[in-house]
N, C-alpha and C positions, 0 to 999 in steps of 0.2 A: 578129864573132858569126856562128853559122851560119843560113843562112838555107832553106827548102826550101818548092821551086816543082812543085809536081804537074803531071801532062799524061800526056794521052793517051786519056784519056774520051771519049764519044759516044754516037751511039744505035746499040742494037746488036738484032737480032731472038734471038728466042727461042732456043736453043742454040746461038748465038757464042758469039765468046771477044772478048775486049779485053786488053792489056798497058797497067797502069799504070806510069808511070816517075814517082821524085820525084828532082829535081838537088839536091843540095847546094853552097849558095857557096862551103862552107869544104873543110878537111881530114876527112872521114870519119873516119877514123883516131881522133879525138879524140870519137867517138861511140860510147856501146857498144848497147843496145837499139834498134830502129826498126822501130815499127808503121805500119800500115794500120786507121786506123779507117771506119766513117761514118754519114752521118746521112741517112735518109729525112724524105720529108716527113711533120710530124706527129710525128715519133720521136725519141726521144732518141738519142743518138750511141752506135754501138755498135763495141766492138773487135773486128776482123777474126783480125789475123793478126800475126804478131811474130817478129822474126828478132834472137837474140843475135851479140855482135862474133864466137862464133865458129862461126857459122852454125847454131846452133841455132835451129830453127823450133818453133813451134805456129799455131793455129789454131783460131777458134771452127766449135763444129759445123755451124753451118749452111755453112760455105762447104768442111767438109772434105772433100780428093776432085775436088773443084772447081778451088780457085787454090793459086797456090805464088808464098811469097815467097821471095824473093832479093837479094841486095845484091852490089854490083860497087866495091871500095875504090878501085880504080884510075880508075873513071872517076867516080867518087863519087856514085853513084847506087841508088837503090833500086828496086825492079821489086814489082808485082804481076799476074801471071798469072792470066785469070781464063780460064777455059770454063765450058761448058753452062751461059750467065749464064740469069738465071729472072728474070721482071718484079718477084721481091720484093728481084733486088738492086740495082735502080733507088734510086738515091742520090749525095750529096754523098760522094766518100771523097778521103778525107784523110792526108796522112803524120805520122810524128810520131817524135822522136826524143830519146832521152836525152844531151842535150851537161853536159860540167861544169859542177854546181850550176845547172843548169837544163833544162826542158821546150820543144821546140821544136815547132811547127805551122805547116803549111804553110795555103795559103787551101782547098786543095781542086778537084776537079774531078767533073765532071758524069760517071754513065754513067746512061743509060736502054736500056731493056733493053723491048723492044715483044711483044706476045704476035698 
């Protein structure tokens, strides 16, 4: 079964940037959709950004302009690219992907973002 381990989070000041990466155990290949959600404190979990198997992106407004997702088949990894982080996008984010007949989540990882 696949599994996915986020990294790459931290605290970051007021207009950095941070690069998320999420690894996958398995074969990518056998996964078609993979977002980036996450969850502030207090907040319910919200979707970020979403890249189709065949690179098709979107993204919610607040982060557009901002970050860029990406996926790497070969190394089997998923990327989020953030800049001019803003203290509201201080949060738990989290990977998440479409494997057959099932929904897969990673634990997540911290970024704070200081003003």
């Amino acid at each position: 079964q696949v599994q996915l381990v986020e990294s790459g989070g931290g605290l970051v000041q007021l207009g950095g940037s941070l690069r998320l990466s999420c690894s996958t155990s398995g074969n990518m290949r056998s996964i078609s959709a993979m977002r980036w959600y996450r969850q502030a404190p207090g907040k319910q979990r919200e979707w970020v950004a979403m890249i189709a198997r065949d690179g098709t992106t979107n993204y919610a407004d607040s982060v557009k302009g901002r970050f860029t997702i990406s996926r790497d088949n070969t190394k089997n990894t998923l990327f989020l690219q953030m800049n001019i982080l803003k203290p509201e996008d201080t949060a738990v984010y989290y990977c998440n992907a479409d494997a057959p007949g099932n929904i897969i989540w990673g634990r997540g990882t911290q970024v704070t973002v200081s003003s």
